[in-house]
C-alpha positions as CSV (number, residue, x, y, z in Angstrom):
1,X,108.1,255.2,63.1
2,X,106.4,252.4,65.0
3,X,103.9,249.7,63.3
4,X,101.0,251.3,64.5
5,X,101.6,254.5,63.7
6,X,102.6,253.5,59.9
7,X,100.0,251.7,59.9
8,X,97.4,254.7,61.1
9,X,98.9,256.7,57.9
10,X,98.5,254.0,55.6
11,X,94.9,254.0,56.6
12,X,94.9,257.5,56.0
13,X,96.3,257.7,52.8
14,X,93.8,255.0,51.5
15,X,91.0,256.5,52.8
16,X,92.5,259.8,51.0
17,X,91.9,258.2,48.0
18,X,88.9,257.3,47.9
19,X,87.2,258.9,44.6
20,X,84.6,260.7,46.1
21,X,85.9,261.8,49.2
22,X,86.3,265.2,49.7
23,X,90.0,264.4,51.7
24,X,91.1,262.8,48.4
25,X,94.5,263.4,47.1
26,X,96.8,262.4,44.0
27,X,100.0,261.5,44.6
28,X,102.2,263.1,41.8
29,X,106.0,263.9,41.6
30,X,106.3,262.2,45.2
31,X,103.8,264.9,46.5
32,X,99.9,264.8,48.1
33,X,98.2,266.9,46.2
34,X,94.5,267.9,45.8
35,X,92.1,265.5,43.7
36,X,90.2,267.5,41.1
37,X,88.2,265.7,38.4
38,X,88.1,262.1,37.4
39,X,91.6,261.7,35.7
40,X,94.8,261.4,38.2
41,X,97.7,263.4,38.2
42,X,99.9,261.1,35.3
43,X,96.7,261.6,33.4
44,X,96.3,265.4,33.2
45,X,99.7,266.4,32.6
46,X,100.4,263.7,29.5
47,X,99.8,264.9,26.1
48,X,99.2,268.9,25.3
49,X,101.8,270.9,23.8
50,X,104.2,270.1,26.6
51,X,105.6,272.8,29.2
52,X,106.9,275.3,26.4
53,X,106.5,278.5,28.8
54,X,108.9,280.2,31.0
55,X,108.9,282.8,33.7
56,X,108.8,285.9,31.4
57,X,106.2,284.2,29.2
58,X,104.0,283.6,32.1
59,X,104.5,287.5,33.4
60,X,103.2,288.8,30.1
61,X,100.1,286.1,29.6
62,X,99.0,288.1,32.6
63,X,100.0,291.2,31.9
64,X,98.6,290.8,28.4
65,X,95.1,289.7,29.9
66,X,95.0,293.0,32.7
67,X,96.1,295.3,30.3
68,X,93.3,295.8,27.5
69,X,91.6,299.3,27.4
70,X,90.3,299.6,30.4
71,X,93.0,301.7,32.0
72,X,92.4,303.7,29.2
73,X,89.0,304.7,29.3
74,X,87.6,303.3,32.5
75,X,88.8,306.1,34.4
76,X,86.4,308.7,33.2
77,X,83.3,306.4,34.2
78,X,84.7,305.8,37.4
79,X,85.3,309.6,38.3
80,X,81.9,310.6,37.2
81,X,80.3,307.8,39.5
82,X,82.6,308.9,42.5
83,X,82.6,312.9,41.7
84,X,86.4,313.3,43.4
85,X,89.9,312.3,42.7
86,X,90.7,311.6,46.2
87,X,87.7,309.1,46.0
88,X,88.6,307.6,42.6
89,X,92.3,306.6,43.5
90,X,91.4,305.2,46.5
91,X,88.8,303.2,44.8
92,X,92.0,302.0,42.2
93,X,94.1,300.8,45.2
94,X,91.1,298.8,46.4
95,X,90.6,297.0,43.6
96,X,94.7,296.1,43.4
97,X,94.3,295.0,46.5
98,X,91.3,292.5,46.2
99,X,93.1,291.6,42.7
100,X,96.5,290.9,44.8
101,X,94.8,289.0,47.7
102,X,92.1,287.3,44.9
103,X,95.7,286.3,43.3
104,X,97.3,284.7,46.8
105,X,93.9,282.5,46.9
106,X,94.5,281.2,43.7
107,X,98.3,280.5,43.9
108,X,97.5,278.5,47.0
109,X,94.4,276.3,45.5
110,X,96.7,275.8,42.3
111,X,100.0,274.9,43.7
112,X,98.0,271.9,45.5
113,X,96.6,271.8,41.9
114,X,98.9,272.4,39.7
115,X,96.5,271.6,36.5
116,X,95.0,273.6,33.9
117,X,91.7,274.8,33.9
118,X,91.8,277.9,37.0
119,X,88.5,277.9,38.9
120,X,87.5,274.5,37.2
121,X,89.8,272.0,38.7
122,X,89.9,274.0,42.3
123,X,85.3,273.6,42.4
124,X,86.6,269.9,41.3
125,X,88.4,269.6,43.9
126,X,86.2,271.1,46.8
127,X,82.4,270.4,45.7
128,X,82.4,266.9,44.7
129,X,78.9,265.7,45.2
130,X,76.8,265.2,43.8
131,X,79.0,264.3,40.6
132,X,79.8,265.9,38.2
133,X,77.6,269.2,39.2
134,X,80.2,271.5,39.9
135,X,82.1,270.7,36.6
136,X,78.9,270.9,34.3
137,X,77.6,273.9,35.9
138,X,81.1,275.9,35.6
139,X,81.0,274.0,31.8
140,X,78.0,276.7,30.5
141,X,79.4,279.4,31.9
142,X,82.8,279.2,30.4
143,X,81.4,277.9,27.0
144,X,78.6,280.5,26.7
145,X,80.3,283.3,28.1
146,X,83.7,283.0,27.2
147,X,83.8,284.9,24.2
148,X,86.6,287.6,23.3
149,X,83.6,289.5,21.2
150,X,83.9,293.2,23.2
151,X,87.9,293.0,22.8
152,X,87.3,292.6,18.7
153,X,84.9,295.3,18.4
154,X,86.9,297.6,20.9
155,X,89.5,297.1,18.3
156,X,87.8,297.9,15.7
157,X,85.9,301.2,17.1
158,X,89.4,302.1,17.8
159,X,91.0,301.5,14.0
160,X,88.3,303.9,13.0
161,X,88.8,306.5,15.1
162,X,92.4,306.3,13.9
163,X,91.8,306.4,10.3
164,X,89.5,309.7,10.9
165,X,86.3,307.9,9.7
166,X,83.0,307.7,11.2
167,X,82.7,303.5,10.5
168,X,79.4,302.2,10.1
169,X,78.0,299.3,12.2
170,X,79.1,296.6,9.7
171,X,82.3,297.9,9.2
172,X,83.1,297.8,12.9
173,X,81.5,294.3,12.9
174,X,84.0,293.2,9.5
175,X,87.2,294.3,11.0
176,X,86.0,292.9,14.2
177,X,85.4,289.3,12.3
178,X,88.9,290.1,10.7
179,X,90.3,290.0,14.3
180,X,89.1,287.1,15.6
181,X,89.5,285.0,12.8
182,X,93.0,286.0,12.9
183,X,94.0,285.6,15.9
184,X,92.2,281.5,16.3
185,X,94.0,280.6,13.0
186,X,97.4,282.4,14.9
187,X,97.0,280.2,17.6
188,X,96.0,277.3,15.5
189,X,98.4,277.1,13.0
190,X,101.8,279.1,14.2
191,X,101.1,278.4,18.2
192,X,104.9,279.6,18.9
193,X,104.1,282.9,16.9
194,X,100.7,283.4,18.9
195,X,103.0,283.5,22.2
196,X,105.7,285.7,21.0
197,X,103.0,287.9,20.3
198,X,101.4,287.8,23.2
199,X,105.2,288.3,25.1
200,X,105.9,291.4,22.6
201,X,102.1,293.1,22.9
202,X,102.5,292.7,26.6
203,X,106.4,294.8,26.3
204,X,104.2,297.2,24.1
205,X,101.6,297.7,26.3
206,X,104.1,298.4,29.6
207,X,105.7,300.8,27.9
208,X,102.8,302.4,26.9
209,X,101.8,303.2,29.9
210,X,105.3,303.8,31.3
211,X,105.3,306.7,28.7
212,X,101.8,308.2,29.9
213,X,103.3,308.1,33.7
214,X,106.3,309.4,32.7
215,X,104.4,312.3,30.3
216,X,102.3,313.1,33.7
217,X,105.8,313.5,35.5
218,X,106.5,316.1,33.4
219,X,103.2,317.8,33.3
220,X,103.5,317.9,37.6
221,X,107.0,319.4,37.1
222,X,105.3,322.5,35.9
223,X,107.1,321.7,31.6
224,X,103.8,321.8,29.9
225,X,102.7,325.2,29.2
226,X,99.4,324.2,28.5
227,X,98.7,323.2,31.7
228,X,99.2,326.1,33.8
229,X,98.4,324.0,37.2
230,X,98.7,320.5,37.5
231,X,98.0,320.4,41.2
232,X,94.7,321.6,40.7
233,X,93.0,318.3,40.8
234,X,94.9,317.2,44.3
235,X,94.1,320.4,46.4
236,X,90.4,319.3,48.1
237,X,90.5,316.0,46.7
238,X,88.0,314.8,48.2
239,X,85.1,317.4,47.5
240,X,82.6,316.6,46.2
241,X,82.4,312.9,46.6
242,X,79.3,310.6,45.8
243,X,77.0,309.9,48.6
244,X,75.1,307.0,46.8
245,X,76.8,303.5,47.9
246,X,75.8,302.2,44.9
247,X,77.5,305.0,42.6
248,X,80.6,303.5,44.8
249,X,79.3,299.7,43.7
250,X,79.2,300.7,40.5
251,X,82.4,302.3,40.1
252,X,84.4,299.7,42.0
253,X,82.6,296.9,39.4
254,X,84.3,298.7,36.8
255,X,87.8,299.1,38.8
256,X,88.3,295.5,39.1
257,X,87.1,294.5,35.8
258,X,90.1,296.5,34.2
259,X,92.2,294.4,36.9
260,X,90.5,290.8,35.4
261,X,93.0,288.5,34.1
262,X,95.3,288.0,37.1
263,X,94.5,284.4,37.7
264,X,95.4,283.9,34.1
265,X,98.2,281.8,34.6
266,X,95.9,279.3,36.3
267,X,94.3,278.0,33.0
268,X,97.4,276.8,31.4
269,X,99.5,275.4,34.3
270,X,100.0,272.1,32.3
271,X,102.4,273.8,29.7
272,X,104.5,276.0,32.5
273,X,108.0,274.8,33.2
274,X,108.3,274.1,36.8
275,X,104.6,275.0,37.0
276,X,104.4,275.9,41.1
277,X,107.7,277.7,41.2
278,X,107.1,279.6,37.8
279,X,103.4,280.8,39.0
280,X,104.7,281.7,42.5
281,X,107.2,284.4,40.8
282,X,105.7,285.3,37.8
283,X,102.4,286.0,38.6
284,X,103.1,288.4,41.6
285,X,105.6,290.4,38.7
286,X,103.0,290.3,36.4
287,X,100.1,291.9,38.4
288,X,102.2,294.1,40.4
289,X,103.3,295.5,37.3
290,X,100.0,296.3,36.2
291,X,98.9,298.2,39.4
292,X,101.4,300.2,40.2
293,X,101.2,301.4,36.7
294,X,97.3,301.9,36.6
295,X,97.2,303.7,39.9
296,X,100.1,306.3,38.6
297,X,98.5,306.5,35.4
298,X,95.6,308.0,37.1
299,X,97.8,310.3,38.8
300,X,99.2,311.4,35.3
301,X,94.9,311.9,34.1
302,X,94.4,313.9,36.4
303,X,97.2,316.1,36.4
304,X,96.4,316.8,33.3
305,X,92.8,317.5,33.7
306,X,90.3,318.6,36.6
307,X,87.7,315.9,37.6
308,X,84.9,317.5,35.6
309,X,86.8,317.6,32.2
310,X,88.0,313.8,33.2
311,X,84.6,313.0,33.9
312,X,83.1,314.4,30.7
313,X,86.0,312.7,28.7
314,X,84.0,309.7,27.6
315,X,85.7,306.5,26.8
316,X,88.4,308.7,25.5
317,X,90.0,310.1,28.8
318,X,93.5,308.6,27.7
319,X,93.3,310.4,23.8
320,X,91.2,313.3,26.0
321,X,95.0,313.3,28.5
322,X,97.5,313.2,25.0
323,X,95.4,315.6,23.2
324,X,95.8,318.4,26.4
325,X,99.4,317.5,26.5
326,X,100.9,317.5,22.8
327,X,97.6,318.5,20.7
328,X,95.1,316.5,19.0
329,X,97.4,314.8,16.3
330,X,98.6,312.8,19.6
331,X,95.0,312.2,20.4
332,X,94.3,310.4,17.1
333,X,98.0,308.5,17.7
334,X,96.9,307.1,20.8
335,X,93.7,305.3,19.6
336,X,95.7,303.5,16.8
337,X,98.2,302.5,20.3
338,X,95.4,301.1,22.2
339,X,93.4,299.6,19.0
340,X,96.9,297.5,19.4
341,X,96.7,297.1,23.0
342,X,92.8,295.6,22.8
343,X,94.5,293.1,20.4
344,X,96.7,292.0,22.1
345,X,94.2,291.4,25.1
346,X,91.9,289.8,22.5
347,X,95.0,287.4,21.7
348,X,95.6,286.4,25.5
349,X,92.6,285.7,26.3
350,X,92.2,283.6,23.2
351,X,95.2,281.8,24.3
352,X,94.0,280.7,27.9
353,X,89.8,279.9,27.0
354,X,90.7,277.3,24.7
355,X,92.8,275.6,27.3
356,X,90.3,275.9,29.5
357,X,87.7,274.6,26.8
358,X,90.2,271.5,25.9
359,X,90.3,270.6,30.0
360,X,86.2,270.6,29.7
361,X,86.8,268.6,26.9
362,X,89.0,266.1,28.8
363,X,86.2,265.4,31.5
364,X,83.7,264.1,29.2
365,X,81.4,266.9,29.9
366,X,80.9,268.3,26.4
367,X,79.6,266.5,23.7
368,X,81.8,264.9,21.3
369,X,84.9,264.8,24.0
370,X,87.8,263.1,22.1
371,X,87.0,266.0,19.2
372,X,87.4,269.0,21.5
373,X,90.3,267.8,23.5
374,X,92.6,266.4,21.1
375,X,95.3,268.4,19.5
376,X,95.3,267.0,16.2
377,X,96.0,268.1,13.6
378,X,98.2,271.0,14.2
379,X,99.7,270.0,17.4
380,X,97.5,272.8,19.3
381,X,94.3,273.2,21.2
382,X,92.8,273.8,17.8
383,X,89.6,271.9,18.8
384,X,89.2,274.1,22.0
385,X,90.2,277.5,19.3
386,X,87.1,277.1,17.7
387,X,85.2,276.1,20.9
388,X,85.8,279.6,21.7
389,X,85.9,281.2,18.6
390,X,82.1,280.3,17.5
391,X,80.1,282.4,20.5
392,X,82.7,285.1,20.1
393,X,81.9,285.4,15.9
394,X,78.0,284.9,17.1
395,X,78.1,287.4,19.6
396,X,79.8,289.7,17.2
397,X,77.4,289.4,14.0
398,X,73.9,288.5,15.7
399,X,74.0,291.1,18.5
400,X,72.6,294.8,17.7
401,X,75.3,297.3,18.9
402,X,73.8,299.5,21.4
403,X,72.2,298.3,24.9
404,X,71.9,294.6,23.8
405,X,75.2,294.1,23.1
406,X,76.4,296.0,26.4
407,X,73.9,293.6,28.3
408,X,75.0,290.4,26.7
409,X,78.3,292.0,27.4
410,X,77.4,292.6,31.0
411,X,76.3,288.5,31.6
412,X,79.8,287.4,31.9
413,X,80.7,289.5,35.6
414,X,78.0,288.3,37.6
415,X,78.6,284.4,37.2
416,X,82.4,285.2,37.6
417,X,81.7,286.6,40.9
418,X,79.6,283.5,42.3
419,X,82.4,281.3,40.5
420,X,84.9,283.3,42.6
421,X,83.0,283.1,46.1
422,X,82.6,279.5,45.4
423,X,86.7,279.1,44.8
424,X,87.4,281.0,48.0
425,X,85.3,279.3,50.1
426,X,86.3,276.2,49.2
427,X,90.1,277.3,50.0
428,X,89.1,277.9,53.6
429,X,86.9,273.8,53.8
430,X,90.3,272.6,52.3
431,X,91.9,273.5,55.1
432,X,89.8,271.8,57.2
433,X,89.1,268.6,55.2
434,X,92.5,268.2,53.6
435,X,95.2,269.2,56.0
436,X,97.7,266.5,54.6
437,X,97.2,268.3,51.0
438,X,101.1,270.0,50.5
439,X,100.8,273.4,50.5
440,X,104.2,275.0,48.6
441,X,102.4,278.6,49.4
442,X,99.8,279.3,51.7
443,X,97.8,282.5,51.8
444,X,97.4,284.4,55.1
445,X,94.0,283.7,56.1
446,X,93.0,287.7,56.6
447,X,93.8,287.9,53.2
448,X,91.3,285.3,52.0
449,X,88.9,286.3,53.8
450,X,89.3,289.7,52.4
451,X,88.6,288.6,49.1
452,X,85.6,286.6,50.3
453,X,84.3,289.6,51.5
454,X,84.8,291.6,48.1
455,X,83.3,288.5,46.5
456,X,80.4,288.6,48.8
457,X,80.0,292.3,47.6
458,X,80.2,291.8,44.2
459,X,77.2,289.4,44.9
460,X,74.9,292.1,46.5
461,X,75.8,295.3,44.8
462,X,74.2,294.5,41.8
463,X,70.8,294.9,43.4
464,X,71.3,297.8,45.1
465,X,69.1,300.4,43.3
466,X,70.8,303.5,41.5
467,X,69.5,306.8,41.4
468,X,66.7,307.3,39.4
469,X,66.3,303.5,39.1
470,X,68.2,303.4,36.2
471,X,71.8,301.2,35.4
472,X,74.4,301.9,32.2
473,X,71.6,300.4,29.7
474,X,68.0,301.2,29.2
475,X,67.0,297.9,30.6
476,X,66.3,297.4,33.9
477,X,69.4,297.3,36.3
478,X,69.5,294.1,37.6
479,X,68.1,292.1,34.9
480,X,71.8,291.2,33.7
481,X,72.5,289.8,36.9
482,X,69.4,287.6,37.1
483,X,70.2,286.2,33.3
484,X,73.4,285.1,34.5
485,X,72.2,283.6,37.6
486,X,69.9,282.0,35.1
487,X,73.0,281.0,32.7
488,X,74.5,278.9,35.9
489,X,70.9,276.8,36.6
490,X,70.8,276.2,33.1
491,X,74.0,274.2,33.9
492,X,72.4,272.5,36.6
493,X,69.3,271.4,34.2
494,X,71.9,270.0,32.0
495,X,73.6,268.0,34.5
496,X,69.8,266.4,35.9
497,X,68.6,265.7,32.1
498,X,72.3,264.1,31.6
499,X,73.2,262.2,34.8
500,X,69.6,261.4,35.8
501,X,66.5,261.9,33.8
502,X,68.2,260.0,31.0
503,X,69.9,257.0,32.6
504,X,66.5,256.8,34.4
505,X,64.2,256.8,31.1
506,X,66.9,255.0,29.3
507,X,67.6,252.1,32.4
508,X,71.3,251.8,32.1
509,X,74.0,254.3,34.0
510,X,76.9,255.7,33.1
511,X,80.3,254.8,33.4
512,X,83.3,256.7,33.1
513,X,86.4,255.2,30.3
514,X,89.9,256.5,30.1
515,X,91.0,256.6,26.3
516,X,94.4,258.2,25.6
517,X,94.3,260.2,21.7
518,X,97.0,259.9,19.6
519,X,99.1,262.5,21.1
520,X,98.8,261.2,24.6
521,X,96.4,262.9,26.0
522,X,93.8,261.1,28.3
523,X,90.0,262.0,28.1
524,X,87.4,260.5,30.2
525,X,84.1,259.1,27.8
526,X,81.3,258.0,29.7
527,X,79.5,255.2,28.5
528,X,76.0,254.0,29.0
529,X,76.2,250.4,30.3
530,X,72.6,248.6,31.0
């Protein structure tokens, strides 16, 4: 290399660096990779509980986190919005699809980031003035609507209907708390146990649903005397389909809702072995698994059942599908099965929102940093736990069952989706700005643009107006969408009272420290200096 060509790169690594320039880059491990956040590579990956999870581990945090209830019950709502089976399945393989190429977008932002925190440290990354914004605004939304309360009272809804008793609203709401305090103290105080469980729940809940596809093999063989004609459903598939784009909108919000959990992974990259290499295998496994099984699942439904009797099955179309095949003791079975599958759900997603709470923490973003990020005194995220564990419990005991609680439940999907759009996006000005940024895998640009598309989508169906005028709730349609908008300028307000109104009133400005806790990890305080 000749001296002025060295010294052109040199140049351009310094000017890499720069803080605040959106070209920045860390240099970790003898690799560029992509700035996100105030702390440098050495700093985000000391302390923790150290990279403790393997390929398999990391297969079934995301198959844990996909497979919930949905699959079990979502069905049913998305035939009756559709009207056909030919419609409905082809609605399932879109959603894999946006999942899978949702999925390539995120392996490629976080192998040039291989951090904890998902969506946080890739905004960090891209949008990085004015300061601070992006991390504050994501900060709300994570905080406030990061609760695990509809997986707790699934569970319990589910335990009842096991037990043959009609529970009333506080005894859903008790077992619910039972749940929830459970499952923080698991991961608080036995964090091994809390991922064996989550690695067992996730075996459970494949074979589950192998069984069902296997039990609607059968049933198309003609073995099930019951069913007289399993091919029934298949002939004129496609009659009569919806007509109403937003039945389709609808429908398809409730398709890739049941696929949510595939970037999973993302939010505890810090404590994978061989973080970039692990991801790259596992996480294709992981939600490959899950679609293949959901789409022939839906396959085994409806050969089982016609459209109309899926349709009318409720939230009960999988109990609906075992009580058709082996009588209604197996009905009752299966809601003690998937009470155990929401659990395990509930315990995933527990596991990767107080990562993603301690990372906030680690920032200097939340009040009280040092408390919420450390580890102490169990040697867990036990500070994050509870970070998440105190909307969940309010949601659970101060929200009326009924269409409140659906609506609050609601809030979370439409701030993901602008979250998502804003993550995809800034994959494609990364590529522009930060060329020199490795890349161990890069997503076909089709394919990102694909899910930018579905983003985009997600964006504008939610005002489209449904028959009648009227949504799932008695409320108006698209008020939960405009709360949520709402819920991400609230984080916005916080950031102007925090990084500008007060400094302003108080005349000083504030000034990010580095102070390393006890167990080595690094949080950045911010300090107001005159």
């Amino acid at each position: 290399m000749s001296n002025a060509t060295k010294q052109e790169g040199d140049e351009t690594l310094t000017s890499l660096n720069e803080p605040d320039n959106p070209k920045s880059v860390d240099v970790g491990n003898g690799e560029l990779t992509a700035k996100a956040g105030e702390l440098n590579y050495e700093e985000y990956t000391r302390g923790g509980m150290g990279r403790h999870l393997g390929t398999f581990s990391t297969i079934f945090l995301i198959v844990g986190r996909i497979i919930g209830t949905g699959i079990f019950s979502t069905p049913s709502s998305v035939t009756e919005s559709v009207g056909s089976v030919g419609a409905a399945l082809l609605l399932w393989v879109l959603g894999f699809l946006l999942a899978a190429s949702g999925l390539c977008v995120w392996l490629e932002m976080g192998s040039m980031i291989p951090r904890s925190g998902g969506e946080k440290v890739y905004l960090e990354a891209v949008y990085r003035q004015p300061k601070l914004l992006i991390t504050i605004v994501f900060a709300v939304q994570a905080v406030a609507l990061g609760f695990t309360a509809s997986g707790c009272v699934v569970f319990a809804s589910y335990v009842w209907v096991a037990a043959g008793k009609e529970a009333s609203e506080w005894e859903e709401r008790g077992v619910a708390i039972a749940v929830i305090v459970f499952i923080t103290m698991l991961h608080t105080l036995l964090p091994n146990w809390g991922v064996r469980g989550m690695n067992v729940l996730g075996v459970y809940k494949v074979i589950l649903l192998l069984f069902i596809v296997i039990t609607g093999w059968v049933v198309l063989g003609g073995h099930v005397s019951s069913i007289p004609d399993p091919y029934s459903s298949f002939r004129n598939s496609f009659a009569g389909s919806a007509t109403s784009s937003n039945l389709y909108a609808i429908a398809l919000f409730k398709v890739l809702n049941s696929f949510s959990g595939w970037s999973n992974a993302a939010y505890v990259m810090n404590e994978i072995r061989n973080p970039v290499r692990t991801v790259k295998i596992a996480a294709p496994i992981g939600l490959s698994i899950c679609g293949v099984l959901y789409i022939l699942a839906n396959v085994a439904y409806y050969a089982a059942a016609t459209p109309e009797e899926i349709a009318n099955s409720g939230t009960t179309v999988a109990s609906f599908f075992m009580g058709k095949v082996f009588g209604s003791a197996a009905e009752r079975a299966l809601s003690a099965l998937v009470a155990i599958s929401a659990f395990g759900n509930v315990l995933t997603v527990t596991f990767a929102q107080a990562r993603v709470n301690q990372e906030l923490a680690k920032e200097g973003v939340i009040p009280f940093p040092k408390f919420w990020a450390s580890n102490w005194p169990f040697g867990s995220p036990s500070a994050g736990l509870l970070l998440h564990f105190i909307p969940s419990f309010i949601v659970i005991i101060a929200i009326p069952f009924g269409d409140a609680y659906d609506f609050i439940l609601d809030l979370e999907g439409y701030p993901a989706s602008v979250i998502d759009f804003l993550v995809v996006a800034g994959l494609f000005y990364l590529r522009w700005t930060a060329p020199l940024v490795d890349r161990p895998f890069r997503v076909w640009w089709p394919v990102a643009f694909f899910f930018m598309v579905g983003q985009a989508f997600q964006l504008v169906a939610p005002f489209i107006r449904p028959p009648g005028g009227k949504g799932d709730t008695s409320l108006p349609y698209w008020l939960s969408s405009v709360v949520g908008i709402v819920i991400l300028l609230l984080g916005v307000v916080y950031w102007a009272i925090w990084r500008k109104v007060l400094p302003a009133i108080g005349k000083y400005r504030l000034v990010p420290e580095h102070e390393v806790l006890s167990d080595g990890t690094t949080v950045v305080c911010y300090k107001g200096v005159k």
